[in-house]
FIBARO-578443 format. One record per residue: residue in one letter; x, y, z of N, C-alpha, C in turn. Coordinates in steps of 0.02 Angstrom, whole numbers, always signed. Example, Ala and Ser with C-alpha at 12.3 -4.5 7.8 and 13.67 -1.06 7.14 Angstrom:
residues 2
a; +660; -284; +390; +615; -225; +390; +660; -165; +390
s; +642; -112; +354; +684; -53; +357; +645; +2; +394
***
This chain:
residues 158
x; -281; -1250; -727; -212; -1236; -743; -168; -1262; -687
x; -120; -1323; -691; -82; -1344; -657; -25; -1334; -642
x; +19; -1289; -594; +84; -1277; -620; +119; -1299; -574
x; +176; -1277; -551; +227; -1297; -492; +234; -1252; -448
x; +250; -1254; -398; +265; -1190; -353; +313; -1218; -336
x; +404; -1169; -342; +467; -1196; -313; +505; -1111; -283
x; +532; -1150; -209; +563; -1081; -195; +626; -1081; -260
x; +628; -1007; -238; +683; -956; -262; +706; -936; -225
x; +767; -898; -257; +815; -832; -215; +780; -792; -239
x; +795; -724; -176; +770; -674; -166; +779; -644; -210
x; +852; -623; -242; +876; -577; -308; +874; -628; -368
x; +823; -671; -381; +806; -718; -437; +793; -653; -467
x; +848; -655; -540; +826; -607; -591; +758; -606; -604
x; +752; -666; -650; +694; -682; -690; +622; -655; -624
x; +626; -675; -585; +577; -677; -525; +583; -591; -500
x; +620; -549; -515; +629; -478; -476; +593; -446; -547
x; +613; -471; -616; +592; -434; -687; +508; -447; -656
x; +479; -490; -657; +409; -556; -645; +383; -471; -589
x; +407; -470; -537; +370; -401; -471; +388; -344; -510
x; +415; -326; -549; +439; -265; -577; +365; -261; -636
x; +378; -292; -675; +331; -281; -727; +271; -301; -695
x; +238; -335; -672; +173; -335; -634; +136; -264; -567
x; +199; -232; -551; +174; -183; -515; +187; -123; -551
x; +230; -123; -603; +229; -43; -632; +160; -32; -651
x; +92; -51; -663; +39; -24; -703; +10; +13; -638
x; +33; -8; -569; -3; +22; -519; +41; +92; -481
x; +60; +105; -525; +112; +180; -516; +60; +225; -548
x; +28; +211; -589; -18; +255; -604; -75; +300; -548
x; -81; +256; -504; -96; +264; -453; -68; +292; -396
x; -19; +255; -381; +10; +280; -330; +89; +276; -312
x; +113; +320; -277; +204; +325; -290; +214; +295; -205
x; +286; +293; -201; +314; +298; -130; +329; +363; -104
x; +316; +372; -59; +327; +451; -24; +386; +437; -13
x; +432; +513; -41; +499; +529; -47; +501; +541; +35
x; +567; +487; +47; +600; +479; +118; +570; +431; +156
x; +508; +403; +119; +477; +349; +170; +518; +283; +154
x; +512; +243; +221; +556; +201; +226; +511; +130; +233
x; +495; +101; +158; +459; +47; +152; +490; -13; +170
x; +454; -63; +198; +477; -119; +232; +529; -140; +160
x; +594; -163; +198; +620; -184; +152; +639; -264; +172
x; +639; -306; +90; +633; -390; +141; +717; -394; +137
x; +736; -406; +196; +830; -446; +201; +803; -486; +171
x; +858; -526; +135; +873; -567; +126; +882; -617; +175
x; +910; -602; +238; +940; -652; +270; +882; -652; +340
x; +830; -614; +295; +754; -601; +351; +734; -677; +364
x; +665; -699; +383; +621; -754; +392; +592; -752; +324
x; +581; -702; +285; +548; -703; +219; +578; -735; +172
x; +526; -792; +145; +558; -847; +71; +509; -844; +14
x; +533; -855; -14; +531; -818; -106; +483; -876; -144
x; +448; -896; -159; +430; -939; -223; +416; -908; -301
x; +425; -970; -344; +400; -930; -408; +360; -1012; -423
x; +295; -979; -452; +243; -1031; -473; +259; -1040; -568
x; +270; -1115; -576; +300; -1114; -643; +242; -1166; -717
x; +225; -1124; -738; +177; -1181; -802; +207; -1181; -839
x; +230; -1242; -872; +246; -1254; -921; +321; -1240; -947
x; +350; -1229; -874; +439; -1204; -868; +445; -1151; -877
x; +386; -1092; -881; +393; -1034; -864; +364; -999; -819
x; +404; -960; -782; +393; -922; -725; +329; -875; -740
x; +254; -895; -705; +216; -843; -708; +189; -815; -665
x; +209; -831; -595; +206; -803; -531; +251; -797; -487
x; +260; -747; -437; +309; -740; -384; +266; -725; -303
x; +288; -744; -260; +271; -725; -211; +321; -711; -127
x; +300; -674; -104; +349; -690; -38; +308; -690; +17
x; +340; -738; +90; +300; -764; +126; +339; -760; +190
x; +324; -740; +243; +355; -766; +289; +283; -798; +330
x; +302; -845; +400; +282; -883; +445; +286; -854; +510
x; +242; -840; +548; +245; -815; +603; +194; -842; +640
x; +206; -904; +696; +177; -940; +719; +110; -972; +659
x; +52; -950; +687; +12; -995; +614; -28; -953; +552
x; +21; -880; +550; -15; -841; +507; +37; -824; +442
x; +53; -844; +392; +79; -852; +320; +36; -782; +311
x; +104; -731; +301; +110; -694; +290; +134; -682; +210
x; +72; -638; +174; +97; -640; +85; +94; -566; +67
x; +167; -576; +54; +185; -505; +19; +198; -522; -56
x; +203; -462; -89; +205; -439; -179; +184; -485; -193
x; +126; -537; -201; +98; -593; -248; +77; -553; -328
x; +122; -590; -365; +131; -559; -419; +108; -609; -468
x; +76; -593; -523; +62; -639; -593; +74; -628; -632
x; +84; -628; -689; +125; -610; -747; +51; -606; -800
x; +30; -543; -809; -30; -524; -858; -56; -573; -898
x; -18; -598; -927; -45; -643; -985; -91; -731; -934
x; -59; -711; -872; -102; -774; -842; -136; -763; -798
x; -177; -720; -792; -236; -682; -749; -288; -690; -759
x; -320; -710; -705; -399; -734; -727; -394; -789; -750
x; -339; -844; -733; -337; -916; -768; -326; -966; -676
x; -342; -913; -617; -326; -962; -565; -259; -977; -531
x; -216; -931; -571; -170; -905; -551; -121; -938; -470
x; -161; -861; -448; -163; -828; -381; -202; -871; -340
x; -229; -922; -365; -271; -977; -327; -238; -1057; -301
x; -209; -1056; -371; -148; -1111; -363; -95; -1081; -325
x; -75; -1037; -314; -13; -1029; -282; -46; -1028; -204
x; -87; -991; -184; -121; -1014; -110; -109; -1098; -87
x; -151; -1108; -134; -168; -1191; -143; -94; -1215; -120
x; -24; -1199; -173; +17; -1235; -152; +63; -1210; -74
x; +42; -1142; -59; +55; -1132; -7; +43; -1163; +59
x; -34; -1167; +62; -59; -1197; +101; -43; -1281; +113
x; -11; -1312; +76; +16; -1378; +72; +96; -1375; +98
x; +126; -1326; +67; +199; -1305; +89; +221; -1278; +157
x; +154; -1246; +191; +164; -1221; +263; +96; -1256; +306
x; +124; -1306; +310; +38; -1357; +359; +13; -1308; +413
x; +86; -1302; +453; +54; -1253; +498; +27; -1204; +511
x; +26; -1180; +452; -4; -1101; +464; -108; -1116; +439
x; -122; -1088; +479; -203; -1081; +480; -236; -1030; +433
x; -200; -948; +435; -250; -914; +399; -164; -887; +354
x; -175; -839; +296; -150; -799; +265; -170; -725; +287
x; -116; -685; +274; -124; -629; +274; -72; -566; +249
x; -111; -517; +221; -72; -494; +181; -96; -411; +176
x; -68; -369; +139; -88; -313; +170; -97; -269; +52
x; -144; -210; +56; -165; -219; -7; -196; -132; -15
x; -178; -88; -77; -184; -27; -69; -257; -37; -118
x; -309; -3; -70; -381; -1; -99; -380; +28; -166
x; -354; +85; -185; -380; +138; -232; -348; +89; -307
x; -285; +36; -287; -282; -5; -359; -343; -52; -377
x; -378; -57; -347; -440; -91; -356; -416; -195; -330
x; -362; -192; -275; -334; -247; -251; -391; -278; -206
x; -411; -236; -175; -444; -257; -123; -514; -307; -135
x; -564; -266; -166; -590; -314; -208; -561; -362; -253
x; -522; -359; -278; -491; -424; -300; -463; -498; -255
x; -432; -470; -198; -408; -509; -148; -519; -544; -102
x; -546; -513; -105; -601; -490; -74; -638; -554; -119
x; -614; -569; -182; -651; -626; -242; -620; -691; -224
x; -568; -679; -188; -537; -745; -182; -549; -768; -106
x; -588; -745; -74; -617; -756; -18; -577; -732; +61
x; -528; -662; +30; -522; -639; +78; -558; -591; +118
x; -551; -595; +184; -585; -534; +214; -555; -484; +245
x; -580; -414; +240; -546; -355; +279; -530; -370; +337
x; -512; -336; +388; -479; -334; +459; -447; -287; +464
x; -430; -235; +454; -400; -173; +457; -376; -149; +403
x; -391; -72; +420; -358; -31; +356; -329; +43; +388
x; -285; +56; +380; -239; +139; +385; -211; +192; +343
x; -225; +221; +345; -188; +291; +273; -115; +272; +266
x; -100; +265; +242; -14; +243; +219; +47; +277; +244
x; +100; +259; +268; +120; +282; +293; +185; +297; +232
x; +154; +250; +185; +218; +227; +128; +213; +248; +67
x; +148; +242; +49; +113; +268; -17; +67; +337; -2
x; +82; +358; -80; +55; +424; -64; +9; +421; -134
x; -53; +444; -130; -109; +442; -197; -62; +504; -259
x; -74; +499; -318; -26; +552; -356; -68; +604; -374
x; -123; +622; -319; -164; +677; -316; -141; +707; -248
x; -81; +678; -213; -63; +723; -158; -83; +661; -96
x; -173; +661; -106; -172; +603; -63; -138; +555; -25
x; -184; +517; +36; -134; +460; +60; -175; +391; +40
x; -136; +343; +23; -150; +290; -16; -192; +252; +45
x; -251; +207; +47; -278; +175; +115; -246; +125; +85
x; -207; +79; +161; -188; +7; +148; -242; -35; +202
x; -257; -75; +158; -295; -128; +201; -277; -205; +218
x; -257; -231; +266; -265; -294; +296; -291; -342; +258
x; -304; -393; +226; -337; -437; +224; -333; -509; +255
x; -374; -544; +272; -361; -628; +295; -406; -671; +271
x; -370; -732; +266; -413; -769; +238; -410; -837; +267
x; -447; -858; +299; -440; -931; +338; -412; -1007; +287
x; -362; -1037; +315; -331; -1089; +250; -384; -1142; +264
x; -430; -1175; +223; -488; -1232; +216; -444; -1287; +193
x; -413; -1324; +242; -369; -1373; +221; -400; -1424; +167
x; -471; -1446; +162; -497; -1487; +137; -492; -1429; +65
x; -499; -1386; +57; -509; -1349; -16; -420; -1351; -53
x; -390; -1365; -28; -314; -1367; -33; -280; -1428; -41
x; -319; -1488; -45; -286; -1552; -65; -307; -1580; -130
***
């Protein structure tokens, strides 16, 4: 599956509906703890926006910032109907072409949605994990967030 990867704006409707509907199924799981104060991205932060596009429609979003050579990936989002088609593979792929400099990815992922192993298939690896300071399990619980990284194989990326 071949698509495009082009930045966006941050408040891209289409691209905010795209993280909205891809993370509500994981509320089932787990909420934000009332008063916690989750990273929020400025706008006018280091963090930039893409949306990955097949066929002129938006079926992925992601956000990224750069910090020396580690591409940092927050909400990587897919749009259900294109899951399990390589997705989340192409958009690395075009990442890793879009930021030369950066060496590994990394990104951070709440175990109990069953992310971790998922991120874990695409050949990332753990490196730390902490009880949440943000999420709370909707059994009272605290949600574990875990670290992941994944080294960029420039030759697997061209």
């Amino acid at each position: 599956m071949q698509g495009k990867l082009q930045e966006i704006e941050a408040n891209d409707p289409e691209g905010l509906a795209l993280s909205r509907a891809c993370f509500a199924p994981y509320r089932h799981c787990y909420r934000v703890i009332h008063g916690a104060k989750p990273k929020q991205v400025d706008i006018q932060s280091s963090w930039r926006f893409f949306g990955y596009f097949y066929e002129g429609a938006l079926v992925g979003r992601v956000e990224v910032k750069l910090s020396v050579k580690c591409l940092s990936i927050s909400a990587l989002a897919v749009d259900a109907s294109y899951r399990r088609l390589g997705v989340a593979n192409e958009i690395l792929s075009e990442l890793a072409l879009a930021f030369p400099n950066a060496e590994h990815f990394s990104l951070w992922c709440v175990e109990e949605t069953g992310n971790k192993a998922i991120f874990e298939s695409m050949g990332f690896k753990a490196k730390a994990y902490e009880k949440s300071m943000i999420f709370e399990l909707l059994d009272g619980g605290m949600a574990t967030e875990w670290q992941m990284v994944k080294r960029i194989n420039r030759r697997e990326h061209e």
